[in-house]
C-alpha positions in Angstrom: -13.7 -19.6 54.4 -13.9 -16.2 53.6 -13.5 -15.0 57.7 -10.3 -16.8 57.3 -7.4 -14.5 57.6 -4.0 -14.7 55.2 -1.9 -15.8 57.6 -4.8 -18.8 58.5 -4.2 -20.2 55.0 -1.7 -22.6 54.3 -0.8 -25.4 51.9 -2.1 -27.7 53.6 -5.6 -25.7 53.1 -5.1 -25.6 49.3 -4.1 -28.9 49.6 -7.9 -29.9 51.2 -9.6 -27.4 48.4 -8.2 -28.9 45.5 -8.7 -32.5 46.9 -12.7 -31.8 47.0 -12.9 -30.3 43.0 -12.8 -33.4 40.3 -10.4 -32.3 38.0 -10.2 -28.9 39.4 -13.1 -28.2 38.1 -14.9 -24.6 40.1 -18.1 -25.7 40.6 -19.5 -22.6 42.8 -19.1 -18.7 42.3 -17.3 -19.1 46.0 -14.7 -21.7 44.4 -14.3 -19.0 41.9 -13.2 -16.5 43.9 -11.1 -18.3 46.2 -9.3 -19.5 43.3 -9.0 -15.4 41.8 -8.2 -14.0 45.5 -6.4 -16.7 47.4 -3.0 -15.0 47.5 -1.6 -18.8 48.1 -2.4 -20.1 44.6 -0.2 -18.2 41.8 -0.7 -16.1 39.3 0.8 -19.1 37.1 -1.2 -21.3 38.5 -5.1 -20.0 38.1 -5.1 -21.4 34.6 -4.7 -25.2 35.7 -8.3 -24.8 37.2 -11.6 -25.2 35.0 -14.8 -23.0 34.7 -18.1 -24.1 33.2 -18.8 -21.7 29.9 -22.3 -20.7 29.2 -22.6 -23.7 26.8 -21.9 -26.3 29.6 -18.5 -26.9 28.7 -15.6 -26.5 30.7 -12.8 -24.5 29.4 -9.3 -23.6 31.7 -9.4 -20.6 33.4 -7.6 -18.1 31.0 -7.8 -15.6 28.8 -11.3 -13.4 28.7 -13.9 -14.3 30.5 -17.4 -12.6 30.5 -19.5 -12.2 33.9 -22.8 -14.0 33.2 -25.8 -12.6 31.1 -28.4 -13.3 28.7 -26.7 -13.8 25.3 -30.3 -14.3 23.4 -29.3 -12.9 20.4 -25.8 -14.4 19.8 -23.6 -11.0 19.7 -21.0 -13.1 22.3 -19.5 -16.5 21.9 -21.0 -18.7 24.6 -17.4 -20.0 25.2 -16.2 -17.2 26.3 -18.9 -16.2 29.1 -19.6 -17.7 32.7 -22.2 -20.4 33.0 -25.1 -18.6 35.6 -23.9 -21.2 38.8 -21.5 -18.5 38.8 -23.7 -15.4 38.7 -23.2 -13.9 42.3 -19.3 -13.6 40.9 -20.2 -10.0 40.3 -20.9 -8.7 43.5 -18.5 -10.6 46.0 -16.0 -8.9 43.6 -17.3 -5.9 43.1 -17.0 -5.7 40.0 -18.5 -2.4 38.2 -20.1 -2.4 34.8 -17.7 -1.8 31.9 -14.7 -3.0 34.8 -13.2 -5.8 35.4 -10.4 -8.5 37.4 -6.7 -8.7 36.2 -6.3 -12.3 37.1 -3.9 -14.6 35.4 0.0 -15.0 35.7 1.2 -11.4 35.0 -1.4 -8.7 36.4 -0.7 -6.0 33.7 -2.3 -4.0 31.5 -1.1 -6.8 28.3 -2.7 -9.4 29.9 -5.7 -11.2 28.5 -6.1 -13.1 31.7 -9.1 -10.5 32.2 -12.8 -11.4 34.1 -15.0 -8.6 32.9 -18.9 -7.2 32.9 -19.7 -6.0 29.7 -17.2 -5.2 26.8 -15.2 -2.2 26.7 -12.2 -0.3 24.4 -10.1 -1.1 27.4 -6.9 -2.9 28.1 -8.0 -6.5 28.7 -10.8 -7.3 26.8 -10.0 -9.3 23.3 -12.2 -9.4 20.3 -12.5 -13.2 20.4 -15.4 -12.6 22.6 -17.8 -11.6 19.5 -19.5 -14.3 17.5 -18.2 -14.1 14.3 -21.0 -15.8 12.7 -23.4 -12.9 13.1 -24.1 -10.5 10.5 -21.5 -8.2 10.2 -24.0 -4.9 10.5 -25.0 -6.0 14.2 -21.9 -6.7 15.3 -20.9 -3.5 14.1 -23.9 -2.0 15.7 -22.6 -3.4 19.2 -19.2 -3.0 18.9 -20.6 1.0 18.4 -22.2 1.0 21.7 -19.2 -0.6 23.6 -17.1 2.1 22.7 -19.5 4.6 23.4 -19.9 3.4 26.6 -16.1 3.6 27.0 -14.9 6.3 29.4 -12.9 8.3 27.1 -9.9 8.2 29.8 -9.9 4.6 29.0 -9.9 4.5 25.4 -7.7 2.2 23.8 -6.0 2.2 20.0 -7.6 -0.7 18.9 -7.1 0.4 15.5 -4.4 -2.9 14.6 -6.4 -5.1 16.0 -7.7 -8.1 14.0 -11.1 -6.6 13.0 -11.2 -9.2 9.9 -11.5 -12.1 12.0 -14.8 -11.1 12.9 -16.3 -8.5 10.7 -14.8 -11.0 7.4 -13.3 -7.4 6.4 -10.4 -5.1 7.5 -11.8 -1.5 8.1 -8.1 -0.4 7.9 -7.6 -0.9 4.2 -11.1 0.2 3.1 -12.0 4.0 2.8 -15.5 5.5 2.9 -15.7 8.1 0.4 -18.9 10.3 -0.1 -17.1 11.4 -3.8 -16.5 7.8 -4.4 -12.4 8.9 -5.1 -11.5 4.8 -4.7 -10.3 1.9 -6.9 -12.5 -2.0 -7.0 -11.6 -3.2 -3.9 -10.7 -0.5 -1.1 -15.0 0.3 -0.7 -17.6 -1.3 1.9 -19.9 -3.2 1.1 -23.6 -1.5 0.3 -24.9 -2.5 3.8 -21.9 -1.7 5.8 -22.2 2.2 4.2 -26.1 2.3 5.0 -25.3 1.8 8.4 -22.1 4.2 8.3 -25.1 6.7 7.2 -27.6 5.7 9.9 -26.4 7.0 12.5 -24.1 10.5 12.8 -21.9 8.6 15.9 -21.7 5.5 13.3 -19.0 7.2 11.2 -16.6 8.5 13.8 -16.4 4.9 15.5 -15.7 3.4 12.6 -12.7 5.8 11.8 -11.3 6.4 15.5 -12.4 2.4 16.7 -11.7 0.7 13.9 -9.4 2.1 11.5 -11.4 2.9 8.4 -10.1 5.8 6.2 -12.6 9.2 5.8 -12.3 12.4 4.3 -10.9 13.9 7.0 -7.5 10.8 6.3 -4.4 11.5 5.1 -5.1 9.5 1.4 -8.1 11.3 0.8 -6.3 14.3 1.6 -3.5 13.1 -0.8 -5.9 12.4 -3.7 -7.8 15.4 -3.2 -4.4 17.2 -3.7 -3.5 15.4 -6.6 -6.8 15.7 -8.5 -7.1 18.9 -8.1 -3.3 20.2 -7.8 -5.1 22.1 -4.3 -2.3 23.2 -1.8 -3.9 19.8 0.7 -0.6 18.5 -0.7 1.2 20.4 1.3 -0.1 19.2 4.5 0.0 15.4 3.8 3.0 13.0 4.8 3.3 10.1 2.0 5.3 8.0 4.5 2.5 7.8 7.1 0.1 5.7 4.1 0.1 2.5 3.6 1.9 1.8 0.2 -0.9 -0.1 -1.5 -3.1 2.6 -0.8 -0.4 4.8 -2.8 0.0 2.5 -5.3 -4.1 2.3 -6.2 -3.8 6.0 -6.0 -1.5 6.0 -9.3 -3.7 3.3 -10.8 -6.8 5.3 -10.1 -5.4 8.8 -11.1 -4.9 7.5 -14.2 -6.9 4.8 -15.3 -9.5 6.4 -13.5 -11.6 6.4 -9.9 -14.5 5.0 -9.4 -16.6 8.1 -10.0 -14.3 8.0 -13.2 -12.1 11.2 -12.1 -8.4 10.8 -13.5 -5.5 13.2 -13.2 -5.0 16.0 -15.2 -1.8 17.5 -16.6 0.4 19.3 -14.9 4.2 20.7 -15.5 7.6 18.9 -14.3 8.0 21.8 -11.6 4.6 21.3 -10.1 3.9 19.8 -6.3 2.1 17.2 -8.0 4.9 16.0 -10.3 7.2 15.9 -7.4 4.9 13.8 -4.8 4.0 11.5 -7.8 8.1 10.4 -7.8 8.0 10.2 -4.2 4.5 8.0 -4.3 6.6 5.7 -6.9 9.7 5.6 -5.0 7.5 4.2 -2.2 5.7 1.4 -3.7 8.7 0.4 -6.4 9.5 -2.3 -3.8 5.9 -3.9 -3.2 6.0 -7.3 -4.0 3.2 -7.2 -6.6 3.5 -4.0 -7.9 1.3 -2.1 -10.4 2.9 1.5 -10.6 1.3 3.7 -13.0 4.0 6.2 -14.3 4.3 9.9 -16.1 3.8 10.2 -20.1 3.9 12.7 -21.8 1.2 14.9 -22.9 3.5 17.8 -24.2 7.3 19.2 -24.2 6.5 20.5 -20.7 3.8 18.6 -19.6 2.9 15.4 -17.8 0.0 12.8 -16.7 0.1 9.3 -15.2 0.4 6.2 -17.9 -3.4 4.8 -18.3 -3.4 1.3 -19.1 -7.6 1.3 -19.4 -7.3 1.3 -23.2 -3.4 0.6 -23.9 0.1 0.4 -22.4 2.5 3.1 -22.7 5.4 2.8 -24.4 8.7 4.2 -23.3 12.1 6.1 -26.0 15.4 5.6 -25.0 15.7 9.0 -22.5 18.7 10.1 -24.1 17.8 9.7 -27.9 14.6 12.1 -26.8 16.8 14.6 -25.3 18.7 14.8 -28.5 15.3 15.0 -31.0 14.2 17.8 -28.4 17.4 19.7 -28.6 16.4 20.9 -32.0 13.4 22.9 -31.9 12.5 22.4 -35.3 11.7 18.6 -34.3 9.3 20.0 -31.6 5.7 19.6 -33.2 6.9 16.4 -34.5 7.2 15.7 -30.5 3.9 17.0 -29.5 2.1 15.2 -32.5 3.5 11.8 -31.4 2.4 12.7 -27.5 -0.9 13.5 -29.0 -1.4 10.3 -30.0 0.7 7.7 -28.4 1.8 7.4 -24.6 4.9 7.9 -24.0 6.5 7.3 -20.8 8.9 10.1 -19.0 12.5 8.2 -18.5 14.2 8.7 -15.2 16.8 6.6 -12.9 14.0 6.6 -10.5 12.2 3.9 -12.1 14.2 3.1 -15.2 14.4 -0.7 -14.1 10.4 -0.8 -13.9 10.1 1.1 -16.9 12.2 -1.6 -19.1 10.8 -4.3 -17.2 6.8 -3.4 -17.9 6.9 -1.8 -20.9 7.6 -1.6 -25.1 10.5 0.6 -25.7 10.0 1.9 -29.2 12.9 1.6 -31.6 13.9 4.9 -33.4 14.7 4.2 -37.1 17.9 6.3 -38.3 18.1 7.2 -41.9 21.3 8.9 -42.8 21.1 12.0 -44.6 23.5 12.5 -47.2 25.4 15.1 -46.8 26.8 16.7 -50.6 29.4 18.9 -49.0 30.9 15.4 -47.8 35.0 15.2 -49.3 36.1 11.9 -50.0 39.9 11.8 -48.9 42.6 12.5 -52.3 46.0 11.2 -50.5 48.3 8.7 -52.3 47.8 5.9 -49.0 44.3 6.7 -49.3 43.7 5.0 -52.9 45.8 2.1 -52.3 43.5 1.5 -48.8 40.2 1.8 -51.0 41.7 -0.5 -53.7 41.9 -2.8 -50.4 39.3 -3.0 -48.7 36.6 -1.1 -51.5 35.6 1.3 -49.2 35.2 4.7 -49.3 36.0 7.2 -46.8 34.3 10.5 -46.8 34.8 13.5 -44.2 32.0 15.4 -43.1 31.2 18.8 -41.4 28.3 17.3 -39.9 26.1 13.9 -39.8 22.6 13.8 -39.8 19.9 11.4 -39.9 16.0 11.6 -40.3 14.3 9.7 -37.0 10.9 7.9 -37.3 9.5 5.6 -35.1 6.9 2.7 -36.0 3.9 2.0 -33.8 0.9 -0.8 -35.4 2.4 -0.3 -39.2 2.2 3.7 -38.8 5.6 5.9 -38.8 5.8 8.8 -37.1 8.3 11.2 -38.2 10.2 12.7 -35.7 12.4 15.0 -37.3 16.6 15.2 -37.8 19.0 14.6 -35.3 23.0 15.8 -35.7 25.2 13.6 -34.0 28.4 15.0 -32.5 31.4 14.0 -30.8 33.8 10.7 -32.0 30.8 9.6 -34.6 30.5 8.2 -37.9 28.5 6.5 -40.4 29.2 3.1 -42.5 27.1 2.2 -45.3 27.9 -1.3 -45.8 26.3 -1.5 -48.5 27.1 1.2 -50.8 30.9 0.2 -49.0 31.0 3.9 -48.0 32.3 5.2 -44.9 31.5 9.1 -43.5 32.7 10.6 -40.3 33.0 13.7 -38.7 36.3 15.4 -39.5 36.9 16.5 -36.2 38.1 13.6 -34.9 40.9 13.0 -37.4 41.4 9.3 -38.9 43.8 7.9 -36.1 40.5 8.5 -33.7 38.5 6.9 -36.3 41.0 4.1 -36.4 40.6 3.4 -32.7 36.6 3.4 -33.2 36.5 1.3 -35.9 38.4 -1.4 -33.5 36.4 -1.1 -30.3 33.1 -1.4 -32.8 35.0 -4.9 -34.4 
């Protein structure tokens, strides 16, 4: 058959060849490479025809398939290799170890229709070759030779590809640290870092094969930088990191790594105060979000939110900005920092801010003010015979602010308030406000407040 020339097959030869297989079934290695070489049968077609796996079954010729060998110690799925009534397949083909035969409807290098020796990092071969009911360290060990064994010419990324489906983990969202700077859940299991520690070749595999994150990786780098405040922040890109790595970077930095590192402080013009917003504006959007955010740990300073112990809480931004406008309320500021978190307010993350956590209510008690002048005119007396109320103009209005956290206050100083303002005492039926807005302004706030 073979002496025949191309021009010496014809249909009608197919024809007679498929006649004598039951089922088109290939029952001989020279079946099998009719079918693969036969420039009369297409590309399309191959798969309509049946080989015999190493398990005796016959499965449709597609997809991987593995010249025969001895699979003793279960590495391979049986499926997915040649029964040995096809073992000469490898020399009338020619095919070299680590090689292999494009075969099936598109000849590319993004077809899986691929007949192969031994498994390589190469276009063509697939992953559902492996048995994924071996121990995960053997496989691992294998998978290490085959890409050692891969011509570096012919190296593949196979970093994407579905590595949980037959290791039962995904190397790409776990990182190997020696300094243990992870949170429960990104590290390997004990075994799987014994063997990362064998071998010195082990490690790099794993990282350039595989996808696993070491040292050398752009989220070590990142927490590195952010522990430490080092310049490695510099030289790290936040958009090329997964954004649940970022997010269990705020989480560890402040509720602490595994080795129990957390953040330390650092000022609102730092590096690290800026990459921290940028790390939150990444991850605001993750659909089960658990942001860690800054608090306060002085005027000037800053750490991320732990919520090991307790949950932040968070001040309405602009009634803070009005205590810390008078300087005198200062180390009333820093003593309630010192002992309760409270969270930095900014657009950035307002929403998740209101959303997650307590906002403490700031208690206003009016200072009374003796310099106040209650109003003399003629119209003035016959209004407060009215209504009972009295109407006082004031230089200035202050009021003493507290807040109230588990039955203790925490004084917080005096506040001025300024602009169209005034006070009502509904009580005492006494009414102050600031004389700078005259009473026709006072007028119009009295009716927008109802």
């Amino acid at each position: 058959m073979f002496k025949l020339r191309k021009t010496e097959i014809d249909a009608k030869l197919i024809g007679l060849f498929n006649k004598k297989l039951t089922d088109k079934q290939i029952e001989n290695v020279h079946q099998l490479v009719f079918v693969l070489c036969c420039p009369l049968i297409p590309k399309e077609e191959v798969s309509s025809y049946s080989v015999k796996a190493l398990n005796g079954t016959w499965y449709e010729l597609s997809g991987n398939w593995m010249l025969p060998f001895d699979n003793s110690g279960g590495l391979y799925n049986d499926c997915y290799i040649l029964s040995t009534e096809y073992e000469e397949v490898r020399d009338l083909l020619k095919i070299r170890d680590g090689f292999g035969l494009f075969y099936g409807d598109e000849n590319t290098d993004e077809s899986r229709d691929y007949l192969f020796s031994h498994f390589r990092f190469r276009s063509g071969c697939n992953i559902e070759v492996f048995n994924e009911d071996v121990d995960t360290v053997s496989l691992l060990q294998e998978l290490c030779e085959c890409w050692k064994k891969t011509k570096k010419s012919g190296l593949i990324n196979s970093k994407e590809w579905k590595w949980d489906s037959i290791l039962h983990f995904n190397p790409g969202s776990k990182i190997y640290d020696s300094q243990n700077r992870i949170v429960a859940g990104e590290g390997l299991a004990p075994e799987i870092t014994a063997w990362l520690e064998a071998e010195s070749e082990n490690l790099p595999f794993a990282v350039q094969a595989l996808g696993l994150h070491s040292e050398n990786s752009a989220i070590l780098k990142l927490r590195e930088g952010l522990l430490t405040g080092s310049k490695a922040l510099e030289d790290v890109d936040i958009y090329s990191i997964d954004p649940l790595f970022l997010q269990n970077t705020l989480i560890g930095l402040a509720d602490g790594f595994v080795n129990g590192q957390t953040i330390g402080t650092y000022p609102k013009n730092s590096k690290q105060f800026v990459v921290i917003n940028s790390i939150i504006q990444r991850v605001l959007n993750l659909e089960n979000r658990d942001i860690r955010v800054h608090v306060y740990t002085g005027l000037e300073r800053f750490t991320l939110g732990s919520e090991k112990e307790s949950y932040p809480f968070y001040l309405d931004q602009g009634m803070l900005e009005l205590i810390s406008k008078d300087n005198r309320n200062k180390p009333y500021l820093k003593n309630l920092f010192k002992k309760v978190q409270i969270v930095f307010g900014q657009d950035l993350y307002k929403e998740y801010v209101e959303e997650t956590y307590r906002e403490l209510e700031v208690m206003q008690d009016f200072i009374i003010n003796e310099e106040c002048l209650e109003h003399t005119e003629y119209y003035y007396k016959k209004w407060k015979e009215k209504t009972g109320i009295r109407l006082f103009r004031a230089n200035s209005i202050w009021y003493k602010v507290s807040v109230e956290i588990d039955d203790i206050s925490y004084e917080l100083g005096e506040i001025e308030r300024i602009g169209p303002w005034y006070h009502l005492d509904i009580e005492q039926k006494v009414l102050y406000y600031l004389k700078c807005i005259g009473l026709e302004t006072l007028s119009e706030l009295l009716k927008e407040d109802g």
